[in-house]
BAMIVO-59144 format. One record per residue: x, y, z of N, C-alpha, C, O in turn; residue in one letter. Coordinates in Angstrom, 3 decimals. Layout:
% BAMIVO-59144
   n.east  n.north     n.up  ca.east ca.north    ca.up   c.east  c.north     c.up   o.east  o.north     o.up lumdren
        X        Y        Z        X        Y        Z        X        Y        Z        X        Y        Z       A
...
***
This chain:
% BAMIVO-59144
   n.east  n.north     n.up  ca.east ca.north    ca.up   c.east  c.north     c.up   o.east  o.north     o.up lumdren
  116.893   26.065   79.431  116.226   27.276   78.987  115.371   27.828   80.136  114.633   27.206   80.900       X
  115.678   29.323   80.071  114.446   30.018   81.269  112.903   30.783   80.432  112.735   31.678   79.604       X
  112.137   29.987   81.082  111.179   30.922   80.457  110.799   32.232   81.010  110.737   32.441   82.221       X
  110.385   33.664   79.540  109.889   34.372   80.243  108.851   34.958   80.306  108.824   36.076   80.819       X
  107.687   34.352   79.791  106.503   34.388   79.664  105.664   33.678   78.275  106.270   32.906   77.533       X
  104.310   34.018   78.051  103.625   33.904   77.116  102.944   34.333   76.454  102.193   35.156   76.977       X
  102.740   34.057   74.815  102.063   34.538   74.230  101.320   34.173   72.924  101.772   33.162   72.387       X
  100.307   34.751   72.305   99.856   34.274   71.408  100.872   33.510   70.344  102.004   33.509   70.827       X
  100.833   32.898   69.126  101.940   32.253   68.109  101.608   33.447   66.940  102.454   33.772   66.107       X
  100.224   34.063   67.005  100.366   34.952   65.673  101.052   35.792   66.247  102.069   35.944   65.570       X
  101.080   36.789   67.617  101.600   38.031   68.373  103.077   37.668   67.753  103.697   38.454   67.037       X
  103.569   36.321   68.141  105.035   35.928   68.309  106.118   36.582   66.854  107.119   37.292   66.753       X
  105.073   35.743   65.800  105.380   35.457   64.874  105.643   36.653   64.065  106.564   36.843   63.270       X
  104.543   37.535   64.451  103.878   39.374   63.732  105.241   40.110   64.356  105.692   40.969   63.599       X
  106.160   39.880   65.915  107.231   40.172   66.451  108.569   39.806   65.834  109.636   40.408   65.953       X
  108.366   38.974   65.321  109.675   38.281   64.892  110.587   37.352   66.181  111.699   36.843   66.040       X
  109.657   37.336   67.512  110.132   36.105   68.414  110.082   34.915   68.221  109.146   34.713   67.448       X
  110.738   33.682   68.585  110.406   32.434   68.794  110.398   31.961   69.887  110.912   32.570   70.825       X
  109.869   30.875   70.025  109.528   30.423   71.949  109.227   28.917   71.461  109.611   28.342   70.442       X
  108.426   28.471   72.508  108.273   26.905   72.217  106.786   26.635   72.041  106.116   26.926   73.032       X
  106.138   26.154   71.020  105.030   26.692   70.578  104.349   25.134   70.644  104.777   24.053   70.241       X
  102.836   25.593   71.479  101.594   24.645   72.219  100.664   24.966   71.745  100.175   25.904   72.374       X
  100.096   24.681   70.906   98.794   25.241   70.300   98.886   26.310   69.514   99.706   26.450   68.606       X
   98.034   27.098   69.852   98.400   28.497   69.506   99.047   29.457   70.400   99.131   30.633   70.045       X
   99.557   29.033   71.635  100.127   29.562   72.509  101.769   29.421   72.736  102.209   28.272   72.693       X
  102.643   30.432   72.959  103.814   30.577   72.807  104.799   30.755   74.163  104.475   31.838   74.650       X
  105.488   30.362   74.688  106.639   30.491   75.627  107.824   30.644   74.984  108.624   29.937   74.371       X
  107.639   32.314   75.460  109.171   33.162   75.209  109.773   32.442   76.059  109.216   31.876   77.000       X
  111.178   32.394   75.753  112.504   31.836   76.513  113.949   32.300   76.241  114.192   33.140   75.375       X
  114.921   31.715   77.022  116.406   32.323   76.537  116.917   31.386   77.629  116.408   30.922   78.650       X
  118.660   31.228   76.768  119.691   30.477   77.252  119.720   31.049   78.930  119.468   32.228   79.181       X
  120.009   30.199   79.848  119.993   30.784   81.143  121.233   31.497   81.527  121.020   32.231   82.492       X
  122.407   31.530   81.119  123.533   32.442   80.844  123.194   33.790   80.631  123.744   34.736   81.194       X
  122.106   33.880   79.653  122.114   35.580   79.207  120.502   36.234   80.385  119.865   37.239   80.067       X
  120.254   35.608   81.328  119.078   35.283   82.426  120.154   35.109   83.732  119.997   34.134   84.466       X
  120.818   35.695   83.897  121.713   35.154   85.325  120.991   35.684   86.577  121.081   35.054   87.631       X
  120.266   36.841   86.493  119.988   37.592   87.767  118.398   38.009   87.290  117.805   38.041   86.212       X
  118.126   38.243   88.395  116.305   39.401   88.447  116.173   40.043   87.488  115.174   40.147   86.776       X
  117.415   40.645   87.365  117.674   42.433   86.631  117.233   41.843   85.318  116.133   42.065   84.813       X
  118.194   41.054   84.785  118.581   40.382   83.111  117.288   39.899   82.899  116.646   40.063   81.861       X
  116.850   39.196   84.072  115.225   38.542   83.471  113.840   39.462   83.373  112.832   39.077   82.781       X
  113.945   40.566   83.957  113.535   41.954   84.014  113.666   42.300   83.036  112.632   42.315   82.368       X
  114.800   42.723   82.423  115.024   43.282   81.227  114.525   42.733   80.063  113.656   43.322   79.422       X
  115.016   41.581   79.692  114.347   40.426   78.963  112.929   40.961   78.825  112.432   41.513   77.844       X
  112.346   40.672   80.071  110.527   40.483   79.956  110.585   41.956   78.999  110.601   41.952   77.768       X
  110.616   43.436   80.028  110.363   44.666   79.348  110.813   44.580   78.060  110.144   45.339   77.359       X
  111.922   43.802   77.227  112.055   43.696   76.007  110.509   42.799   75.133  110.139   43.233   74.042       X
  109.920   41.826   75.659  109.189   41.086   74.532  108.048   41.884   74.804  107.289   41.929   73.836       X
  107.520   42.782   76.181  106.354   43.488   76.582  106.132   44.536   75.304  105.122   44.737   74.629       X
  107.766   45.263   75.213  107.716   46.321   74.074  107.314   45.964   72.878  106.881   46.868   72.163       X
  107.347   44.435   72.285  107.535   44.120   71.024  105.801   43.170   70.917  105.368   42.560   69.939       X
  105.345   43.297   71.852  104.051   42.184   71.761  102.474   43.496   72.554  102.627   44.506   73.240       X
  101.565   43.052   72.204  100.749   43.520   72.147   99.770   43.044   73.471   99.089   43.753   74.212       X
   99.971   41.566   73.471   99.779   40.485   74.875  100.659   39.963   75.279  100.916   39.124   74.417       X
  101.381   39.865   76.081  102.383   39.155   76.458  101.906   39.054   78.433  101.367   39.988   79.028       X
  102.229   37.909   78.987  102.369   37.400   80.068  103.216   36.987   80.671  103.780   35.913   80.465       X
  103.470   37.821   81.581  105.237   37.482   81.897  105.402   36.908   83.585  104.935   37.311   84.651       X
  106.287   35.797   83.213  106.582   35.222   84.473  107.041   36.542   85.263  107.239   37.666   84.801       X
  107.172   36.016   86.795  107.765   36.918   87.188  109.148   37.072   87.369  109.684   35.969   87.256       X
  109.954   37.964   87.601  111.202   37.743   87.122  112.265   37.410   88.304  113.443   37.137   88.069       X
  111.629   37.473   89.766  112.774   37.066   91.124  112.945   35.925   90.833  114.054   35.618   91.268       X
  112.328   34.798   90.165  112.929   33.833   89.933  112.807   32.960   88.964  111.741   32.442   88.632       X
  113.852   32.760   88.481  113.810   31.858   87.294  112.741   30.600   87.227  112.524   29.925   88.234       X
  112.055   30.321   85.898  111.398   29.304   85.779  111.756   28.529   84.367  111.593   29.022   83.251       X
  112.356   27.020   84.688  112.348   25.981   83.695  111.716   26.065   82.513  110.547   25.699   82.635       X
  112.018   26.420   81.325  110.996   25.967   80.672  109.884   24.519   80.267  108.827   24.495   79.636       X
  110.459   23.713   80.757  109.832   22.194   80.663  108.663   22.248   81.856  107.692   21.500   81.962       X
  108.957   23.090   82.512  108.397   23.499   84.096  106.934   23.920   83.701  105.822   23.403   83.802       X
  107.562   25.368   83.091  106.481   26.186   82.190  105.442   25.661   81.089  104.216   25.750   81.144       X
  106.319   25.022   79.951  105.541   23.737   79.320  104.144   22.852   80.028  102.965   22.705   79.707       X
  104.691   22.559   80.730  103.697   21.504   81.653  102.851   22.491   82.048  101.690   22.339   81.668       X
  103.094   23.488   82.719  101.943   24.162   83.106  100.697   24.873   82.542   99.521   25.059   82.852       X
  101.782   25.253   81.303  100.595   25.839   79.855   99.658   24.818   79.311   98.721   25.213   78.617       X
   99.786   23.734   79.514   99.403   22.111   79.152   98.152   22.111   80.301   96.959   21.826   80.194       X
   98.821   22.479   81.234   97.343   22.332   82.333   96.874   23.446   82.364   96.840   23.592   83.586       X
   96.504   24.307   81.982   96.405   25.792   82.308   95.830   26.486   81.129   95.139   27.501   81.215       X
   96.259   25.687   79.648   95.661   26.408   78.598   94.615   27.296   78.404   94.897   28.320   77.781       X
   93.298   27.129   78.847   91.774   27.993   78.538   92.534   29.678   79.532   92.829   30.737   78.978       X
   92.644   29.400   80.878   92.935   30.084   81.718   93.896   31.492   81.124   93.616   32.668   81.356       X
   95.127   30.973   80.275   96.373   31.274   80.149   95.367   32.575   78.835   95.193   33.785   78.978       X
   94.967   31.769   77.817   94.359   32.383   76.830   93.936   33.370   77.125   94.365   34.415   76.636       X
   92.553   33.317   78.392   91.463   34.065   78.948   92.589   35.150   78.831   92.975   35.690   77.794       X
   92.997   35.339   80.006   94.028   35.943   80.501   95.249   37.166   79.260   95.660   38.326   79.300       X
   95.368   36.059   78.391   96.260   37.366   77.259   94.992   38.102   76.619   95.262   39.242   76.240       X
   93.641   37.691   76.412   93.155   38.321   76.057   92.635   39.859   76.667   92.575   40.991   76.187       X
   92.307   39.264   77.953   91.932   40.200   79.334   92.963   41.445   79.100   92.547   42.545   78.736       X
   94.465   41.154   79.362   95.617   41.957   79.219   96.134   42.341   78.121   97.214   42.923   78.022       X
   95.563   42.109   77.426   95.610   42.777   75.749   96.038   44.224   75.698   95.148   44.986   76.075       X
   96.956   44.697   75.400   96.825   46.246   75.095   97.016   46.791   76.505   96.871   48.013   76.525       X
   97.293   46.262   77.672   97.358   46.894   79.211   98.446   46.724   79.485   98.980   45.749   78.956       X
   99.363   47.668   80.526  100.564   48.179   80.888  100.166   48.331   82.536   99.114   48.771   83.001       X
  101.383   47.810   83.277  101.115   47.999   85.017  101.785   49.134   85.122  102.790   49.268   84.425       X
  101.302   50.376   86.168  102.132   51.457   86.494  101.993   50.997   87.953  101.067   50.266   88.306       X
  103.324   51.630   89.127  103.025   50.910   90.145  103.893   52.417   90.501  104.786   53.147   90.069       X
  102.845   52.256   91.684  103.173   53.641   92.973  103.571   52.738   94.187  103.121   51.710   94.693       X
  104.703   53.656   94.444  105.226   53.099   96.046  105.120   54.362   96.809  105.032   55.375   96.114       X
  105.111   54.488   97.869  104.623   55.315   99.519  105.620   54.783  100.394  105.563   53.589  100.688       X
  106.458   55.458  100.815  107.008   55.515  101.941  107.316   56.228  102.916  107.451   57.438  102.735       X
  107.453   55.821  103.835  107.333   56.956  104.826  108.203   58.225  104.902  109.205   57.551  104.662       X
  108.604   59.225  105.000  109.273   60.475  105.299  110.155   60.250  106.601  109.661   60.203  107.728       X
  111.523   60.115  106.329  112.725   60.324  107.367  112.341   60.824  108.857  112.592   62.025  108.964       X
  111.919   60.378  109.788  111.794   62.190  110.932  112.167   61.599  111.704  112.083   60.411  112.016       X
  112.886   62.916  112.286  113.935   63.292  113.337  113.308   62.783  114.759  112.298   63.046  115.411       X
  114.277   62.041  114.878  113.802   61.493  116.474  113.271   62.997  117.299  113.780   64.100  117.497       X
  111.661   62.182  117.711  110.509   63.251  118.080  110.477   62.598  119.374  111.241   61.682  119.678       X
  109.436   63.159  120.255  108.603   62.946  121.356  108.063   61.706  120.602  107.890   61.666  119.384       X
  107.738   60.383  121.746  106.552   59.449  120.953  105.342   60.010  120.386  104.911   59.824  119.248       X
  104.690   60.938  121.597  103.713   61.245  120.751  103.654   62.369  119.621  102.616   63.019  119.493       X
  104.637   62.579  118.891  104.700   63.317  118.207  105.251   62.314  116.627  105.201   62.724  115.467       X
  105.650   61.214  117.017  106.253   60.435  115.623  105.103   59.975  116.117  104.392   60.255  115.151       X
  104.066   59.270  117.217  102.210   58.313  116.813  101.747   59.339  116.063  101.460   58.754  115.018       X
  101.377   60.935  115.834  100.903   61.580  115.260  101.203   61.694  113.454  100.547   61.834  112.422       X
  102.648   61.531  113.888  103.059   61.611  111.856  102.227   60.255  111.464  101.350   60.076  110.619       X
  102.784   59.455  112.316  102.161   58.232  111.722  100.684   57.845  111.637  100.314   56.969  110.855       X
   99.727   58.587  112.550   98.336   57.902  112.288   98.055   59.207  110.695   97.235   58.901  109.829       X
   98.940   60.674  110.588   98.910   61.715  109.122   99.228   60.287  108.399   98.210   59.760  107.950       X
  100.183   59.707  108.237  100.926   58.863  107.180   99.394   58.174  106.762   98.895   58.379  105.656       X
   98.673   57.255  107.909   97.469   56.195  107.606   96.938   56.732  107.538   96.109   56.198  106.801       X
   96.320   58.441  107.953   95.209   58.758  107.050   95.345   59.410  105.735   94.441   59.974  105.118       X
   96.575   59.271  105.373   96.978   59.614  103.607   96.851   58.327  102.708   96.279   58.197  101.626       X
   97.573   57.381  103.492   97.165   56.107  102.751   95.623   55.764  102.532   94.928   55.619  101.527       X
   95.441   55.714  103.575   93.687   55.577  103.636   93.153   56.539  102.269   92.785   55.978  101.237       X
   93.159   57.566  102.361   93.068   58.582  101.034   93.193   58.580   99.854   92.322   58.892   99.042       X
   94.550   58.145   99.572   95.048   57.152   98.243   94.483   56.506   97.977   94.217   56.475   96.776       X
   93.908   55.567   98.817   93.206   53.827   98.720   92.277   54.123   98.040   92.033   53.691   96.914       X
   91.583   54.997   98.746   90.281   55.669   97.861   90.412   56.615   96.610   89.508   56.507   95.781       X
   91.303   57.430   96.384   91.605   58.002   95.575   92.120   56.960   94.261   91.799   57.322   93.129       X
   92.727   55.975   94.382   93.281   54.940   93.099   92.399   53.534   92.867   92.723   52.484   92.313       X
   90.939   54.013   93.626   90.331   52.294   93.701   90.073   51.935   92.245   90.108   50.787   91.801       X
   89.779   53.178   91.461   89.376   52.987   89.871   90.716   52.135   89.023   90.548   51.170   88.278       X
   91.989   52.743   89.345   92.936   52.497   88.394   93.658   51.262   89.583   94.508   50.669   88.919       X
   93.648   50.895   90.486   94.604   50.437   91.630   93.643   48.932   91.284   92.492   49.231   91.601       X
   93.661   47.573   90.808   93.288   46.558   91.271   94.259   46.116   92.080   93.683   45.109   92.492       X
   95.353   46.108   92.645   96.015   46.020   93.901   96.880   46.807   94.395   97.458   47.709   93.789       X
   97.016   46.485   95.584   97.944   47.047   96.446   98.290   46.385   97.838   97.313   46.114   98.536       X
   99.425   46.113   98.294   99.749   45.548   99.458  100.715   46.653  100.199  101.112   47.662   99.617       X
  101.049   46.320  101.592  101.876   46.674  102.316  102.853   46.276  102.710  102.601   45.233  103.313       X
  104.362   46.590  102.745  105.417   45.722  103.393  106.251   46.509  104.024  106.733   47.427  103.360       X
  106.592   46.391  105.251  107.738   46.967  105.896  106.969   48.266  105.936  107.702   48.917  105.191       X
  106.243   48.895  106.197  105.661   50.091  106.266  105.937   50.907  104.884  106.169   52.116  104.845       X
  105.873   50.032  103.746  105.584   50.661  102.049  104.582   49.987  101.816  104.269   48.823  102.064       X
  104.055   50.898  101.266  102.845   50.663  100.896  102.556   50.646   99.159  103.015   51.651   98.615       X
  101.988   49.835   98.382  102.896   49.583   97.015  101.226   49.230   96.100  100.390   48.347   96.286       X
  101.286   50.339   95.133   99.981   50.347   94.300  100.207   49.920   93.074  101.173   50.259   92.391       X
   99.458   49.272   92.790   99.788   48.523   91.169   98.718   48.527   89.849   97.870   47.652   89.672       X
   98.837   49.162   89.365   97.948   49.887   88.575   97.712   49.197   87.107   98.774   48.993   86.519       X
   96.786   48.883   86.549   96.699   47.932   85.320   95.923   48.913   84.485   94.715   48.925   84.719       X
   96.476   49.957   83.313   95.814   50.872   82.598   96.088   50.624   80.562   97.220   50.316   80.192       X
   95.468   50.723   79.980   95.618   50.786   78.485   96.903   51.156   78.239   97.475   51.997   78.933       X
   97.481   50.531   77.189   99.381   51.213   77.244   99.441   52.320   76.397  100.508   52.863   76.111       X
   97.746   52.892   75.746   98.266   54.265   75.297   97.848   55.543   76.091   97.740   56.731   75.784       X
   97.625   54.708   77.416   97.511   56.447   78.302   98.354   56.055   79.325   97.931   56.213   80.470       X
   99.749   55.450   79.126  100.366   55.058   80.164  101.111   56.647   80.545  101.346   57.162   81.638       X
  101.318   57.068   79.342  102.194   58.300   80.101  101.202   59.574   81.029  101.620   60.282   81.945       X
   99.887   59.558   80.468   98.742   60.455   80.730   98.871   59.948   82.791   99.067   60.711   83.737       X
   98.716   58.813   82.797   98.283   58.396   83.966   99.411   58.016   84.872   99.184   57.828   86.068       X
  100.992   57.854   84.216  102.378   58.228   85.118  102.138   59.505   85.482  102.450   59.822   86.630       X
  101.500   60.568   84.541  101.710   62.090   85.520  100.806   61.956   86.169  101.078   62.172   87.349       X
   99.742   61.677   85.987   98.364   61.721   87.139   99.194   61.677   88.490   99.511   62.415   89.422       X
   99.331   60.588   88.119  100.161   59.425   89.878  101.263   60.257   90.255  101.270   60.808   91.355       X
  102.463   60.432   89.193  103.263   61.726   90.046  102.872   62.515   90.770  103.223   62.621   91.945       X
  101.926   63.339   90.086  101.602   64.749   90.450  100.061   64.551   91.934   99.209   65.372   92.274       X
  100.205   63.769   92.207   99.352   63.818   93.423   99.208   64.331   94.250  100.166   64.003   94.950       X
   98.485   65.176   94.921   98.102   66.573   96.283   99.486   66.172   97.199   99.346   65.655   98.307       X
  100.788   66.448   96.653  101.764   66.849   97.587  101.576   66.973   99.156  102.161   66.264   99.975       X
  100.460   68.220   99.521   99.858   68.459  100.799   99.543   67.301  101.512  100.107   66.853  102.510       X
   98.246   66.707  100.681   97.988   65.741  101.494   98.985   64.528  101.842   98.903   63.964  102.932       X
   99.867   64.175  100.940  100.682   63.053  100.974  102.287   63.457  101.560  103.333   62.826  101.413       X
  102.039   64.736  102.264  103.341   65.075  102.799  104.321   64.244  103.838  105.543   64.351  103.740       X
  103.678   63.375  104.878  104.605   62.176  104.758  104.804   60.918  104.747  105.130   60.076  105.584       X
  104.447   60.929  103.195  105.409   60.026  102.604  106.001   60.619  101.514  105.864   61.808  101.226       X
  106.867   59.556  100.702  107.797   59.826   99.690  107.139   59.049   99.085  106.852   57.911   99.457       X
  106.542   60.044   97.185  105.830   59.020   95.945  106.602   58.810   94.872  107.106   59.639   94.116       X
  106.668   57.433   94.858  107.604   57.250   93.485  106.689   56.467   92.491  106.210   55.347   92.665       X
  106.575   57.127   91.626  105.533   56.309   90.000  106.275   55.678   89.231  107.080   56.525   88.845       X
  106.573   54.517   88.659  106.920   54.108   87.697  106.344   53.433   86.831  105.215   53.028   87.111       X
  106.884   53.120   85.601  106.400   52.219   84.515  106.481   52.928   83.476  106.773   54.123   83.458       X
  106.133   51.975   82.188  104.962   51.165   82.119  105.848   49.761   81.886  106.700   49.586   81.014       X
  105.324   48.634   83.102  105.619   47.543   83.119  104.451   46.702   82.193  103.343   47.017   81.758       X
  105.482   45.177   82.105  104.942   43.871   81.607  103.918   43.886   83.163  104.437   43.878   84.279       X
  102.649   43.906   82.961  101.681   43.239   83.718  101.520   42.195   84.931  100.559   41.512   85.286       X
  103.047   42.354   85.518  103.498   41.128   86.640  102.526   41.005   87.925  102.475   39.955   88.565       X
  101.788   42.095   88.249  100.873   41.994   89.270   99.569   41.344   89.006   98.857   41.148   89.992       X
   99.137   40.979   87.853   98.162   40.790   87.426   97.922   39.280   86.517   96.968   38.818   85.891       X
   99.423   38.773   86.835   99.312   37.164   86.293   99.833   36.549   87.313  100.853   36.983   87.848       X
   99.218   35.461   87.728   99.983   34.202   88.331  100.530   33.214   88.079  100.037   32.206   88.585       X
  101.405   33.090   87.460  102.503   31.747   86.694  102.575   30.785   87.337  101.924   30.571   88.360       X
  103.375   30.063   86.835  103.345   28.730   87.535  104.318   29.052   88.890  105.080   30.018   88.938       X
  104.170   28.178   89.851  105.190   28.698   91.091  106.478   28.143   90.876  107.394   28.387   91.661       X
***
């Protein structure tokens, strides 16, 4: 069995899920056949996120044991609790930034897009510190992860769409969600 997160046993029960039940605490799971890839375990999670009110979801690049998971809820219990309570009722929206295509320039003319690019990011940073508890960088994307109430998730997808175009002219903004809360739990490894 793969697990794909956790949750309260009343949440579970009020859902009509079953999982493997520790207390009052619950590990959703499924046959690892119908879990083959990221995507399926992705999907999965956004399925019990829709149907639960708290839910904590592994993350989904890689599969985790449930006996794995077990053990860890065992050591981890107070923490795990804290935690669904904390994320109660919250949805992740996550903004990505990337850079804008350009046409092989003069160097100093692509150092110039690029120190525009860091002082837009820089801008953002400040502009999302309220709604943004993280954000990292990779490969020159820059990736915001947003932890907001799940009934202003759509209010605050347009916010994030609709951002000063001008200022953020190059990069490319893509908003999505409303995700299971994956930036904001740490599972077992």
């Amino acid at each position: 069995m793969i697990a794909l997160g956790f949750t309260r046993a009343d949440m579970a029960a009020q859902a009509g899920l079953t999982g493997s039940t520790s207390g009052d605490i619950v590990t959703l799971h499924a046959q690892p056949h119908r879990l083959s890839d990221a995507r399926a375990r992705l999907r999965a999670c956004l399925s019990c996120a829709k149907s639960l009110d708290s839910f904590l979801p592994l993350p989904p690049r890689r599969p985790v044991a449930l006996a794995h998971a077990m053990a860890w809820l065992a050591a981890h219990r107070p923490s795990i609790r804290s935690e669904l309570d904390r994320l109660a009722g919250c949805a992740q929206l996550s903004l990505e930034l990337r850079p804008r295509a350009t046409p092989a320039r003069s160097l100093r003319a692509r150092a110039a897009a690029r120190r525009a690019a860091d002082d837009a990011a820089d801008h953002l940073t400040c502009a999302l510190r309220p709604l943004a508890a993280t954000h990292r960088t990779h490969q020159s994307v820059l990736r915001f992860d947003a932890l907001v109430p799940r009934a202003q998730t759509d209010r605050s997808l347009a916010q994030l769409s609709g951002l000063c175009p001008e200022t953020f002219a190059p990069w490319q903004i893509t908003a999505t969600g409303p995700w299971p809360p994956f930036s904001f739990f740490e599972g077992p490894a």
